[in-house]
Structures are given as C-alpha cells and as structure tokens.
C-alpha positions in Angstrom: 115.5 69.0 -55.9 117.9 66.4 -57.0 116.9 64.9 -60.2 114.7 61.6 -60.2 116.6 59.5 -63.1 114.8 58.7 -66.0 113.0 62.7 -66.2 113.3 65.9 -67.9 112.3 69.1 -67.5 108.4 69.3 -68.5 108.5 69.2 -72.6 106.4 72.0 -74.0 103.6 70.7 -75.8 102.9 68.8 -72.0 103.3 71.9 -70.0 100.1 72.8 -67.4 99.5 74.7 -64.6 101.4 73.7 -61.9 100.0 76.2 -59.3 96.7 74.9 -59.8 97.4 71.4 -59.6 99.5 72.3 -56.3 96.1 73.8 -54.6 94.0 71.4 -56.1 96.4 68.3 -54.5 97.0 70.6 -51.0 93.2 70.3 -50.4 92.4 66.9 -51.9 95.0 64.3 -51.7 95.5 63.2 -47.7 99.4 63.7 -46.8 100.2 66.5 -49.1 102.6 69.0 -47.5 100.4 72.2 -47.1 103.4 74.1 -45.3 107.1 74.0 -46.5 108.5 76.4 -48.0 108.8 76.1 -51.7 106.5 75.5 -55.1 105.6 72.1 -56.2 108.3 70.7 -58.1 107.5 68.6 -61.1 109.3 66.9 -63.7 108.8 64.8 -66.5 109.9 60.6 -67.3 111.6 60.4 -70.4 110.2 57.5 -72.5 106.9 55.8 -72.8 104.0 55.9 -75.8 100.9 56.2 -73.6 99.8 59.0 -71.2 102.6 61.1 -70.3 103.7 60.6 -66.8 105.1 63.0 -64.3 107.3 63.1 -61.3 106.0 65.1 -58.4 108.1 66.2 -55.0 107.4 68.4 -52.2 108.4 68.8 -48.7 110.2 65.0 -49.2 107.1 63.9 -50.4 107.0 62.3 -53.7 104.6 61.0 -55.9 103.5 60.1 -59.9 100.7 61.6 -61.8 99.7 60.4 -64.8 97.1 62.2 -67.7 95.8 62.4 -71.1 98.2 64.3 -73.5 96.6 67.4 -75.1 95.5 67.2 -78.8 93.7 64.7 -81.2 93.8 61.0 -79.3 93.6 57.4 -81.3 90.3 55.9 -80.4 89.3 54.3 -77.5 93.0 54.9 -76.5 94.3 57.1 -73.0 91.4 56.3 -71.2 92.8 57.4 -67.7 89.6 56.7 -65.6 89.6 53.0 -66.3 93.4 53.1 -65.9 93.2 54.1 -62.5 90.2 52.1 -61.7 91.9 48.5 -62.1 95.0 49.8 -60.6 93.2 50.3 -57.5 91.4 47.1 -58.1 95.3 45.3 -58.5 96.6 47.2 -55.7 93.9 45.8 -53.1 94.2 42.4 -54.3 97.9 42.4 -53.1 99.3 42.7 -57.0 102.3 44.7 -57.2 101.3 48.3 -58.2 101.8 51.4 -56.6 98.6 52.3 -54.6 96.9 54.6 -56.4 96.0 57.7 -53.9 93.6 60.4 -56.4 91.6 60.4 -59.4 90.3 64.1 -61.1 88.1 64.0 -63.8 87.8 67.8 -63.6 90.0 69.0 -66.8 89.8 72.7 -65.4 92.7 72.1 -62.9 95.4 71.0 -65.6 93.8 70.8 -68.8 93.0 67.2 -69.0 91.8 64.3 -66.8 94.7 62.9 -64.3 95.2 60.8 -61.4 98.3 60.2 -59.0 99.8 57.2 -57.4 102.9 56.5 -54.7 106.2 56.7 -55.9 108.1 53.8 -56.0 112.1 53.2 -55.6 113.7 50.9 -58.0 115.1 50.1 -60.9 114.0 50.6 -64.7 115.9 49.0 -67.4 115.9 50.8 -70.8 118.2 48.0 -73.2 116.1 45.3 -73.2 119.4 42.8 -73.4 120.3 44.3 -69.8 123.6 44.4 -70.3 124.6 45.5 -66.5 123.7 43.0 -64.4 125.3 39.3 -64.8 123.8 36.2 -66.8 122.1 34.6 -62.9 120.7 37.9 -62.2 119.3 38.7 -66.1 117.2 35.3 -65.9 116.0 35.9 -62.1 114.9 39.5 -63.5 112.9 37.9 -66.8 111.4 35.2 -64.7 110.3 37.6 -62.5 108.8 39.5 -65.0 106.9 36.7 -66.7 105.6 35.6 -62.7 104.1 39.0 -62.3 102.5 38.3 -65.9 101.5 35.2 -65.1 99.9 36.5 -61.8 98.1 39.3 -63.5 96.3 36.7 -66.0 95.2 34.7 -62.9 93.0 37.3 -61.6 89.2 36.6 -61.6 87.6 39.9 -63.0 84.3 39.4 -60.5 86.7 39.4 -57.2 88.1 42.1 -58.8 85.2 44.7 -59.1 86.1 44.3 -62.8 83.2 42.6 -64.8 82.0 44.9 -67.2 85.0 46.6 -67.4 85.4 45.2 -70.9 83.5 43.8 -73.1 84.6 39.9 -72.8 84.2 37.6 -75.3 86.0 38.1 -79.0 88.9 39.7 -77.6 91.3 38.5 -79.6 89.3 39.1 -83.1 88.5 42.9 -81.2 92.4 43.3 -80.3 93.8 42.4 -84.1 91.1 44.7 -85.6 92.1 47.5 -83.0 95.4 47.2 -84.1 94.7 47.4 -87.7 93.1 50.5 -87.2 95.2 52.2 -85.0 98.3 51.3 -87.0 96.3 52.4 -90.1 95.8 55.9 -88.5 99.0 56.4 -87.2 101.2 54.9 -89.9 103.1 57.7 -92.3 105.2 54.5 -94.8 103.7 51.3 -96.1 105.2 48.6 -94.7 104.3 45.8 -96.8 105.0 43.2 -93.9 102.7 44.9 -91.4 100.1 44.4 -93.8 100.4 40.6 -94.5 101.2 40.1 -91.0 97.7 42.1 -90.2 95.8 39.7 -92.8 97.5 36.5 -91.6 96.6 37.6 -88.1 92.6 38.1 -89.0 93.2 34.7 -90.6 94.1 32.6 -87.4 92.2 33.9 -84.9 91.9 30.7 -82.3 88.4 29.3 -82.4 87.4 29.5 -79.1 87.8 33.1 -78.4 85.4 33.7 -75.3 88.1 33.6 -72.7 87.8 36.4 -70.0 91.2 37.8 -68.2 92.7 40.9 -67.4 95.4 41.7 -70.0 98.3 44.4 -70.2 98.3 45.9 -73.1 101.8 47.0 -73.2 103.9 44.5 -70.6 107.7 44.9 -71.4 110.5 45.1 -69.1 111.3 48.9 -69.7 107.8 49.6 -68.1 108.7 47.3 -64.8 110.1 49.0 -62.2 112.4 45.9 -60.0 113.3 46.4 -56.3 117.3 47.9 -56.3 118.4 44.6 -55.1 115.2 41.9 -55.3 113.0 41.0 -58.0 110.1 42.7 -58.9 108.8 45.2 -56.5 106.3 47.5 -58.1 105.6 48.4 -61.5 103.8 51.3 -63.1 103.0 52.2 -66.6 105.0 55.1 -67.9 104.4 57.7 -70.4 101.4 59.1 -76.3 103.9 59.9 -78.1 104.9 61.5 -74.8 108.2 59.5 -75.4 111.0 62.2 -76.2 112.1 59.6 -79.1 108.7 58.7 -80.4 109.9 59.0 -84.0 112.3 56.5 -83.8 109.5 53.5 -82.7 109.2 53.7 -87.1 112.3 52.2 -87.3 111.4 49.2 -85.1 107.8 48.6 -86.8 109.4 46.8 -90.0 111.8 44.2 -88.7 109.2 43.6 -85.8 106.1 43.1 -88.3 109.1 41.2 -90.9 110.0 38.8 -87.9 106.5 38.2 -87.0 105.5 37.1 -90.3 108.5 34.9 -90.3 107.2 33.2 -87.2 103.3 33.0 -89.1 105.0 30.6 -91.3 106.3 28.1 -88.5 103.6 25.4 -88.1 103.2 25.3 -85.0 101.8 28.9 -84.8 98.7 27.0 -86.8 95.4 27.7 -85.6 95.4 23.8 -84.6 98.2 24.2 -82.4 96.4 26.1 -79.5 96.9 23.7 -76.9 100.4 23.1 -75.3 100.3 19.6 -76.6 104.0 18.7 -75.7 103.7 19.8 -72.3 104.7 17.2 -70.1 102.7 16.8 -67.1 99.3 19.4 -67.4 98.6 21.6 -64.4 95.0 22.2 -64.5 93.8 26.1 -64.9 92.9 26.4 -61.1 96.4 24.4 -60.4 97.9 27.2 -62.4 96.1 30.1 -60.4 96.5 28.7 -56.8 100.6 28.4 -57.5 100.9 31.7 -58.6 98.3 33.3 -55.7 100.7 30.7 -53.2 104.2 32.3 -54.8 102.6 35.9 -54.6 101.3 35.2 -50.8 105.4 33.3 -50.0 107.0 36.9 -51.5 104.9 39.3 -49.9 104.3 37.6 -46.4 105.8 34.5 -45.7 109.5 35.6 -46.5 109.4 39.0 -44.9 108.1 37.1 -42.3 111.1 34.6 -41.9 113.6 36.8 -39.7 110.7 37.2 -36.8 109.5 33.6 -36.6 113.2 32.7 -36.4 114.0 35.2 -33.7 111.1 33.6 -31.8 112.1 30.5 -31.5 115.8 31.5 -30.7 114.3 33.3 -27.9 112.2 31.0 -26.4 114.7 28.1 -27.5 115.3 27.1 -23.4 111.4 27.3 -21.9 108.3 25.6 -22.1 107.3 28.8 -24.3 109.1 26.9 -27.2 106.2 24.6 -28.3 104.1 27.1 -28.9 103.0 29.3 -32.1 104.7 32.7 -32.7 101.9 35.1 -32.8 102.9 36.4 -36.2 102.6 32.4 -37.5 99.2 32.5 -36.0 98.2 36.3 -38.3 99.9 34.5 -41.5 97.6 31.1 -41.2 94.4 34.1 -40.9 95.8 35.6 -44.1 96.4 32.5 -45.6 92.5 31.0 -44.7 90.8 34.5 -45.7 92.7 34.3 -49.1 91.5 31.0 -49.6 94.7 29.3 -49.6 94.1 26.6 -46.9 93.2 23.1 -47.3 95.2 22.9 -50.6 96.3 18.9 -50.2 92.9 17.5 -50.3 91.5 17.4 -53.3 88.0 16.6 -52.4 88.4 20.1 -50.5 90.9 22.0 -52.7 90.0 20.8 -56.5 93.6 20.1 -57.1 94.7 17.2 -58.8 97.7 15.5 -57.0 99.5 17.5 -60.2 98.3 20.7 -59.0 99.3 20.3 -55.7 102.7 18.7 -55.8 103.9 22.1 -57.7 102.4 24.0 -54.5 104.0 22.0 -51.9 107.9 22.4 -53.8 107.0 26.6 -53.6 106.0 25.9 -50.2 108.9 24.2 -49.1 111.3 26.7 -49.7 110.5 28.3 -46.0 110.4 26.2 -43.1 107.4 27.3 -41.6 105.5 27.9 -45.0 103.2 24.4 -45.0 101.7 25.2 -41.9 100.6 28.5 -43.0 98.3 26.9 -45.2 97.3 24.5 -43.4 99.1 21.8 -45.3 101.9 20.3 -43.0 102.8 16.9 -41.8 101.4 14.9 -39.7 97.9 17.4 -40.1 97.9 16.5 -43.4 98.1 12.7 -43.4 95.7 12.4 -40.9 93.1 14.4 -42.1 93.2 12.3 -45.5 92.6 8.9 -43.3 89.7 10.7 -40.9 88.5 12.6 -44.4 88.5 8.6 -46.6 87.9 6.2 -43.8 86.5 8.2 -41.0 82.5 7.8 -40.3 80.3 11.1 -40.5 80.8 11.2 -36.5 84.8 11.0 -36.6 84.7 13.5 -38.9 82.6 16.3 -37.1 84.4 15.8 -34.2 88.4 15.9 -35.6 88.2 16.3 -38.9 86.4 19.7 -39.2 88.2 21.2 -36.5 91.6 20.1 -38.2 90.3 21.3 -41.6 89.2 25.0 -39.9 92.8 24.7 -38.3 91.4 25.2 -34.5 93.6 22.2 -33.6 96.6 19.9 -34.4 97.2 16.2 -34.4 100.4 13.7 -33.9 100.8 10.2 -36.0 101.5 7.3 -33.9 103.4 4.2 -35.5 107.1 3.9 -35.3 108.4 2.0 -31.5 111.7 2.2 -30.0 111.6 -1.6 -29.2 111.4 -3.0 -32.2 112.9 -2.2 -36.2 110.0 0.0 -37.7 111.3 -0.8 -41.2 109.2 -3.8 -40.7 105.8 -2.8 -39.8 104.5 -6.0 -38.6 106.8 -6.2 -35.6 104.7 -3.8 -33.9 103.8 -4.7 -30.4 101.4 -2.0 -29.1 98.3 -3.6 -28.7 94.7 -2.3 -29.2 91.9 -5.0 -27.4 88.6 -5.1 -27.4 87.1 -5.0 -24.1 83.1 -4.3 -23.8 82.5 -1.1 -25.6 85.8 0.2 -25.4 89.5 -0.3 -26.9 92.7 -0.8 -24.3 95.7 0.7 -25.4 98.8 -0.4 -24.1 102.4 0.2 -25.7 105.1 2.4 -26.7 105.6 4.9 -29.6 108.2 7.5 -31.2 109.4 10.2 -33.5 105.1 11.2 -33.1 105.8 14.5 -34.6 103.6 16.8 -33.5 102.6 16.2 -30.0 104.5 18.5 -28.7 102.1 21.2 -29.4 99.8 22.5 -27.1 97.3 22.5 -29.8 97.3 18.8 -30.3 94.5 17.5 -29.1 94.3 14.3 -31.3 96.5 10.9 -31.7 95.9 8.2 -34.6 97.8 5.0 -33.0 98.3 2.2 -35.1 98.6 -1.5 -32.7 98.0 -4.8 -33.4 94.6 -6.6 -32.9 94.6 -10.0 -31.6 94.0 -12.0 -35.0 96.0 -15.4 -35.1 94.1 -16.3 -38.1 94.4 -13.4 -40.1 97.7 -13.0 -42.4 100.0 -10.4 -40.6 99.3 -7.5 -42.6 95.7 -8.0 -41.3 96.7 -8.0 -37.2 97.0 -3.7 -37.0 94.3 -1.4 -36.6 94.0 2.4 -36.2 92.8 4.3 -33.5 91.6 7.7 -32.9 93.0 8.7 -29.2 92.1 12.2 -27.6 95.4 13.9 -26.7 94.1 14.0 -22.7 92.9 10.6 -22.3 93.6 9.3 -18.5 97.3 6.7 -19.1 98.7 8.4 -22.5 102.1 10.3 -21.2 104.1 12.3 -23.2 107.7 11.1 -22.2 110.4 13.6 -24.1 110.9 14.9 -27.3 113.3 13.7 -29.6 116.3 15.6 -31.1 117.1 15.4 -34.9 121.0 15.7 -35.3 120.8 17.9 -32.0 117.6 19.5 -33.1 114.2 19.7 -31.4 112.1 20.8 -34.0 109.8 22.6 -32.2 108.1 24.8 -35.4 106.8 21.8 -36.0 105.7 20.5 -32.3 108.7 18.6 -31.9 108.9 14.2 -32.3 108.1 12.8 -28.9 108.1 9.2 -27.3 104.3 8.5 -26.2 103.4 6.0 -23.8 100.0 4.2 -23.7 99.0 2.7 -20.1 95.7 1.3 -20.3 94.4 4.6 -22.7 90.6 3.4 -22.4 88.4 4.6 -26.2 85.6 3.8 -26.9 84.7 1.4 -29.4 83.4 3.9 -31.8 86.8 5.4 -32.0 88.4 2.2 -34.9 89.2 3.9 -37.7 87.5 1.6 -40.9 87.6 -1.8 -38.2 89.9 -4.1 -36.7 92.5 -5.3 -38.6 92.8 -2.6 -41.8 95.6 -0.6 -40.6 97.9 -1.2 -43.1 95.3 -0.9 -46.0 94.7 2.7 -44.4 98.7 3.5 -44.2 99.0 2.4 -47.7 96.4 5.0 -48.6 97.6 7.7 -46.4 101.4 7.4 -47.2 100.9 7.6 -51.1 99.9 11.1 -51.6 101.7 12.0 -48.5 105.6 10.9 -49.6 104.8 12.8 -53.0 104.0 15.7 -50.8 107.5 15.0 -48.6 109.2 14.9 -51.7 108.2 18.0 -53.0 109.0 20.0 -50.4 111.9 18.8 -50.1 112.7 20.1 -53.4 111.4 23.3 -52.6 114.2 23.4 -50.0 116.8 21.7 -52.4 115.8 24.8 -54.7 116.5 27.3 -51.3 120.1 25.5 -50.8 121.2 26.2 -54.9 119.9 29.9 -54.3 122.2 30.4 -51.3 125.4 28.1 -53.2 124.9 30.6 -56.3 124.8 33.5 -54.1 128.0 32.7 -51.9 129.5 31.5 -54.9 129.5 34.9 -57.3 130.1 37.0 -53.9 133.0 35.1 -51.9 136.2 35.2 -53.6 139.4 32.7 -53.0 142.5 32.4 -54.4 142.0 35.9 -56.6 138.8 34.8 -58.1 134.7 34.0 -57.4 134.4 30.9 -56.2 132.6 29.9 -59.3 135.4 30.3 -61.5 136.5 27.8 -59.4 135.5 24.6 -62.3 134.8 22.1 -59.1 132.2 24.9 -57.5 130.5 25.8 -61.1 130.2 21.7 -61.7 128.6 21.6 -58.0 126.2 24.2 -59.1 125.4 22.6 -62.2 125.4 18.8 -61.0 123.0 20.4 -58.3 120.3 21.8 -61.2 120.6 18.8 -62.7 119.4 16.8 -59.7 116.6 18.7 -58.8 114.9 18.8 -62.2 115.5 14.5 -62.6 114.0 14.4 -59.0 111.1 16.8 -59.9 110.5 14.9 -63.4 110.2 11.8 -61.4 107.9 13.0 -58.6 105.5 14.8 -61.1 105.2 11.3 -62.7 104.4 10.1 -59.5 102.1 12.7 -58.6 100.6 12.2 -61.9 99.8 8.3 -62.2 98.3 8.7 -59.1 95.8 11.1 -60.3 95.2 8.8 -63.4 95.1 5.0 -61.8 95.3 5.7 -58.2 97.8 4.8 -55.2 98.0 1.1 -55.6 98.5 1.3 -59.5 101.6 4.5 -58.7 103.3 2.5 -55.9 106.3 1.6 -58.1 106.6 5.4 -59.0 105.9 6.8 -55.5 109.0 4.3 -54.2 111.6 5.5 -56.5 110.4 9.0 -55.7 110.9 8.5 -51.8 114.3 7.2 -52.6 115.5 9.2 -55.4 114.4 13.0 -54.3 116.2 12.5 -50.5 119.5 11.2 -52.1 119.4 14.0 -54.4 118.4 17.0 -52.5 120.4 15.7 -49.3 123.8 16.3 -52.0 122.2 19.9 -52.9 122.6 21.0 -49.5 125.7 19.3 -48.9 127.8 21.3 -51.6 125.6 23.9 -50.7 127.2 23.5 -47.1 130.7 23.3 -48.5 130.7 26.3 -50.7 129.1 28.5 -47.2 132.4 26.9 -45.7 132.3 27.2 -41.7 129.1 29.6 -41.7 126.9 26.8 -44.1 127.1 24.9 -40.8 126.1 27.6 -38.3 122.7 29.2 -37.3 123.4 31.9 -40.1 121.9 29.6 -42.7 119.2 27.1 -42.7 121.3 24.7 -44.6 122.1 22.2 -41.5 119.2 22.2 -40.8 117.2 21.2 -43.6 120.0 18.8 -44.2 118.8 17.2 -40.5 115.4 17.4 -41.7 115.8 15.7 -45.3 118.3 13.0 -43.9 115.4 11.8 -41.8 113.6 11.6 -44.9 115.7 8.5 -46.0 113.9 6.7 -42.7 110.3 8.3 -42.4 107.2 7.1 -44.2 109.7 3.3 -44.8 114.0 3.6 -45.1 115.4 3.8 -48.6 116.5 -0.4 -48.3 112.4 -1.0 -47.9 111.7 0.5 -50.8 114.7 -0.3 -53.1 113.4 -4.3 -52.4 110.1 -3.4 -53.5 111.3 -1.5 -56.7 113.3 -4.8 -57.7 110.0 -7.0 -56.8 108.1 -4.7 -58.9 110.9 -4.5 -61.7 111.1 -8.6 -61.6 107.5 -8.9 -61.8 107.1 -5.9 -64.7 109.8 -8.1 -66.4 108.3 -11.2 -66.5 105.1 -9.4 -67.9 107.2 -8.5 -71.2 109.3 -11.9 -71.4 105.9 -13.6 -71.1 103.8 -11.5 -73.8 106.9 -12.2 -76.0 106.3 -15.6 -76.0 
C-alpha cells in the first residue's frame, strides 16, 4: 500500500497480532472488506505521547485504531474506554471528530484494550511556527484551532451523556496535583523551575474552582488534523511514549517550566486577576455558547449549503416558482429549530442580551440566506418584537406564536410612493374607525416580504384622524391578514435590477377599503411612532451587524483574489494601492463593529430611548463603511466582482439600500447634531 505520511513500520515494543485483529474486525466492525485478496495492512503514526495510534488499510478501506501501550502505565492515564466514549458523544453532537465505528475491551485479541475510528484526509502540521503556508493562511489556521477549542468548552456535559464522566468540581486543584505526580514519576533530572512553577501553581489556584466543562487535555496544533485546503476538518488524538522521539520532550520541559515561571511573576497572572476585566463589551456565558453553536451550525450546513439554494433561485429566476422556499432552506430552518438555534433576537425568548445577539447576527450575515435559517430575518423579526411588547394576549396567539414556531411569514407596511418617507408624518394612508371595525385605504412600498406565499400577515402604519393631537400622535398600527377582501399586491420592486426574492421580494401594496376589526390596533390609536421607535432600535443594530458579517465576506474574497491573481509580474497585493485597500478595509469594519457593540450595549444597560444617539451614528456609520469594503472588494475581482460569480454586487445593492431603510443617512445626521448641540450645552452649562 502506498505509505500514509506521518507512519512507520509497527515499532517493536508495539507490535500485536495482526491476524487476530483482522478476524476479529472482519466479523465485528460493519463495512470491513471480508473478501479481497490480501492481509490487513497496518502501519504506525510517528509522534504522539499518549496511546499509540495505528493506521489500518484494506481492500481501499481505511481506518485508525487506537490502544493502550504494553508495560507499566502512569496513573489514571490511557484510559481508552472513556476516550472513545466522549468521542462518540462529540461526534453525535456535530463536533469535529472522526466517528468513532468499534470499541474492544477484550485484551485477548491484541494484547490490550483498543478501539477504531474513520480515517480522515488532511493536513497535520509538525513545526508549530508552520513555516509553509503564508502569514493569511497561518492566522486562519490558529483561529481555527482556537474556534474548535472554544466550541469544545461550550458543550453542556448532561446533553452530552457525559455527567459523571468526571468528577467535577476542584478540577483545577485535581489537574496541578495530577501533574505534580505524574511529572514526579516520570522525571529522570531535577529541574529546579518545574518545581517552583509546581508550588507557585498549588499557590494560585482561582477561588472558585467548581466550574464543570469538557477539557482536552493535550490541544495543540500538531494533534489537529485541517482540511487540505479549508480550516479545520477533523481532528483526532494521535499516539505514551509511543512517539519515536519521546526522549527528546526532556529537552523542552526546562525552558517550558523556566518560561512559565517567568510569566508567574507578571501581575496579572494574580489570583485576583480571574476575570477578563479589560474586556470591552462582555458577552454573557450563554452569548458565548450560542455564537460558537451558530459558527459551528454556518460551517457545517449553512455554507455547504450555499451552491444549491443559489442554483434554485437561478432556476426558477423567470416563474411564479421564484417566491418560494427551496426545499433544502426549508430542512436547514428544522435543523436550525431542533438545535435550538431559533428565536435568537428576542431576548425575552432567547436570553441574549442585545450584546449577545448583535455578535450572532455579524456571523449570520456572512451568507445571504443564513438569518432566515434561524428564524431571525427582517421584516419577521421586527414585527414579532412589536406583536411580542405591544401586542394583547389575543394578537399574540394568533400571529405571534405562529411567527415564533416559523409556520408563517409577515411584510412591514410604512414607506409610500406618493410622498418623501424620510419624513414620516407625511404619510397619507388612512386607518378610520368605523363601528367595530378599521377602514384601510392607501398606498405602500418596498413591503419586504409579501412576496412570499407564506405571508399571511401585514402591520400597516396610517394616520388616524386627530387634529388635536401633535403630529407624531396622528399614526397608528394595524394588524392586516394577508387575504383580507381590497388589499392587492401590485408588483415587486427591483433593487439595482434585483428582485430579491430569498427574501420574498419588496412589493407595492394597495389598500381599498381593507375592513379589520377593531380589535386588530396594535397598543391604540395614535401610538405608531412610539411603537416604530421601539421596534427600529434593536432592529438597525441588527441591520448593522449583518451587514458587517457581509463586509467581513467581501475582505475574505478581496484577500483571496488578491494573493491568487497576478498583474504586471506580481500578486495583486504587492500592489501598495491593493494591500492599503485591504488594510483601510479591516480598519473600517472593526471602527464600525466597536461602534455598534456600543450601541448594542447601552441599549442593554438604559434602553432604546437613552441609546438613540448611538443607534444613529451606527445606521450611518456601518453602511458608509461596509458599502467601500465591497466596493474595493469589486475592484480587485475586476470584471467578474460584478457578475453572478460573486455575491459582491449584490450585497452592495442590498447595503446601499441600507443608507435609505429604517430613516436615510441626512435623517439621522440632523438628529446626531440635535443630540450633539443638546449634549453640549449639558457640559457648557454644568461649567458654569
């Protein structure tokens, strides 16, 4: 067979009987090749200082089986059976190990227990500086590696099968005495630094030490295994002093332990310090967990997933087919529900602080289609926060919960063609009271959404006769059933050429005589523009977040071009304009995200009214900035950054909207500068 890289022939002191682990896999483990000609071949992965680890092939088959070494053991160490049992436990919650196919406890068949997994294809890399692949791709590797990390730590050991795999509480006094003794029993010099290191260590232990997570005991990129061309794919542990160079780990203990001591000394490695006190804005725990559940549930569905639901729509791009849900959208929103990722904008529903959730919706807006998935995408969104705050307990049974459980849709209608939208008051649909019903009678646009077949429910905002109320007191809001007799769905808008229809397009809505009944005001006459105030906070922090999700898509694609495309005999970013583009581009989104966190953030703390300031920079501030990521973006693509064979023009169609929707940048400039004035005269006037 042709050599698998990183093995050996089988050293001697790990030799077994291959012939008996060949009959005992032919008539236990389900796939096996029983027939072709030729033995078992078996061969054995070079480094590792665990359980030596083996590479199995037959009849194109291939696998990796993984046992105890022979001889005296450290304690509680190469415990195989509990090895295997949270691998399987990882590998059905969707964490990326190789499925474990076969346990054997029975040490008759090769001299010690064993089990054996899938074989994975990928990349190992032994220098930890990974000198062969560039400076982009280094940092995409180690962020990878810390992600899978990260998700590992996020695991609840119930939902896993897990509790009672270990013994909980103290684990950090448990792991430091561990240590001590294993070091103690293995160590053949004194190393005077390991052993004030080891006391400084039993000295600091954090007070609170009751925390309960699942922990790798030996994480390091040598025992990762990366996709050949993405990031991580798979990793398995690989190989006691199994390791052909296990004598040479001495020579690494002393500056390791000498460096660590060093660091002992820093004061910020005090026991006081166990909080990340200078973080900036703090993502609570479950904020923490749901992101990296979200970004495990984007890689392993969502993106594969990208090609198909694109295909779809390019398909069905000329019939009435258009407006509805690819069936594979349809499986990912199950996926997404049954995982418990659904609902994640609400925090009444979710538990998220406005924090939390802002850092989901960027992840999420780095595929088109990805909000909806969870059940988190515009207009669903907005109007489920109004029905969800101002509704009454019957408004909500009847739309609310079936827009929560996703069984239908709903469209937002505010903006007319008749009249300039950037000042709200000049609506002229009207909404009259007549017995015990509401008359509807008007025009509306860009209601995103309707186009749907799903949507089955309208929130109208009109004007109220009033003449003595002030006229931000003269709207209302309406709930309107989709199939009420005189509402008309006239045409769908284009956006620069666009329909939109993964989202249910923007149509123009007319309203002849739509009859509601009374019951159907949302809070009472004349509070419409208390509700949008309440409903467009949260919601442009959520716009602008995505958006930088996207702006984050657009710098991916510029880098990539940019290191593969060559012009004038080098990579374009040699080229100083293109690398400054790049550059200028990071330095955008990370302003923009700073500002929206704060945003997100004040919110949280004092509420909408107290964070309007904030959330109007933030609508004007993230558009600008993400609109010039995807335009250099566009530039270094060339002619194919404006074609179908990137999504750049069209998120740069969906983002320039953004400087219109939800009020148009010159809106919210003059309420920055009547804030600004007023924040002024504040200081000027405690001076005094």
């Amino acid at each position: 067979m042709a050599a698998e890289p990183g093995t050996s022939e089988v050293r001697r002191q790990h030799r077994f009987d291959q012939g008996s682990l060949e009959r005992y896999l032919s008539s236990h483990l389900p796939g096996f090749p029983r027939q072709p000609a030729g033995a078992l071949a078996v061969r054995q992965y070079s480094l590792g200082q665990s359980n030596p680890t083996f590479y199995l092939q037959k009849g194109g088959q291939a696998y990796v089986l993984r046992k105890k070494p022979h001889g005296p053991l450290l304690p509680r160490a190469h415990k195989i059976d509990r090895e295997y049992r949270v691998q399987k436990a990882l590998f059905s919650a969707g964490f990326p190990v190789p499925e474990p196919l076969l346990y054997c406890s029975d040490v008759s068949i090769i001299g010690t227990e064993f089990y054996v997994m899938q074989h994975v294809q990928g990349r190992i890399f032994r220098d930890l500086s990974l000198p062969e692949v560039g400076p982009a791709e280094r940092s995409a590797l180690y962020i990878a590696m810390i992600e899978t990390l990260a998700l590992l730590h996020s695991f609840d050991l119930q939902s896993l099968g897990l509790q009672g795999y270990g013994r909980g509480p103290g684990y950090c006094r448990r792991q430091v005495s561990t240590w001590k003794r294993q070091y103690d029993a293995a160590a053949h010099t004194d190393i005077p630094a390991m052993n004030k290191l080891s006391e400084w260590l039993a000295n600091n232990l954090p007070p609170h030490d009751d925390e309960e997570s699942l922990i790798h005991g030996d994480f390091r990129i040598d025992n990762i295994i990366f996709h050949p061309t993405e990031g991580v794919y798979a990793r398995y542990l690989i190989g006691n002093a199994s390791a052909e160079n296990s004598h040479e780990f001495a020579k690494i203990v002393k500056p390791l332990a000498e460096r660590g001591l060093e660091l002992s000394k820093r004061s910020s490695f005090s026991s006081t310090h166990h909080s990340i006190s200078g973080e900036l804005f703090h993502q609570s725990r479950k904020g923490q967990e749901i992101l990296l559940k979200v970004k495990q549930f984007m890689k392993q569905h969502i993106y594969p997933a990208e090609k198909e639901i694109i295909k779809y729509y390019a398909e069905h791009g000329n019939t009435e087919e258009k407006w509805k849900k690819p069936p594979l959208l349809e499986r990912l929103k199950e996926m997404a529900k049954a995982e418990g990722l659904w609902n994640l904008f609400l925090p009444d529903v979710s538990g998220l602080s406005q924090l939390d959730y802002a850092l989901i919706a960027e992840e999420t807006g780095k595929c088109f289609f990805a909000p909806e998935v969870f059940n988190c995408h515009a207009p669903d969104t907005g109007n489920m926060e109004v029905l969800h705050i101002y509704g009454t307990e019957e408004q909500k049974k009847e739309w609310l919960e079936p827009l929560l459980e996703g069984k239908i849709s709903s469209c937002f209608c505010m903006t007319e063609p008749d009249v300039a939208s950037s000042d709200a008051t000049n609506m002229q649909c009207s909404i009259e009271r007549d017995g015990n019903s509401y008359v509807i009678n008007g025009k509306k646009w860009w209601s995103s959404g309707a186009g749907n077949p799903n949507c089955k429910v309208a929130i109208v905002m009109g004007k109220t006769k009033n003449s003595s109320a002030s006229r931000y007191k003269q709207h209302s809001m309406i709930i309107v059933p989709m199939d009420t007799p005189g509402l008309k769905l006239i045409r769908p808008l284009s956006v620069f050429g666009y329909l939109d229809e993964i989202h249910g397009g923007h149509f123009e809505i007319h309203f002849n005589d739509v009859r509601v009944p009374v019951s159907n005001i949302i809070l009472g006459e004349g509070r419409g523009f208390e509700i949008a105030q309440g409903r467009l906070g949260p919601g442009r922090i959520h716009h602008c977040m995505r958006s930088l999700g996207a702006a984050e898509t657009a710098l991916q694609i510029m880098c990539q071009r940019a290191a593969q495309r060559e012009t004038f005999g080098k990579k374009l970013y040699h080229h100083e304009v293109v690398s400054h583009w790049i550059a200028e581009s990071r330095l955008s989104i990370e302003q923009a995200r700073l500002l929206t966190l704060q945003a997100a953030s004040k919110i949280d703390m004092l509420g909408n009214r107290k964070a309007r300031k904030e959330v109007a920079m933030t609508k004007v501030v993230v558009p600008r900035a993400v609109l010039k990521v995807i335009d250099c973006a566009i530039q270094v693509c060339g002619g194919a950054g404006v074609s179908q064979d990137f999504p750049l023009a069209v998120m740069f169609a969906y983002i320039r909207t953004l400087r219109l929707a939800d009020g148009p940048d010159e809106v919210h400039l003059s309420t920055i500068a009547r804030w600004e004035l007023l924040d002024q005269s504040k200081k000027l006037t405690a001076k005094i």
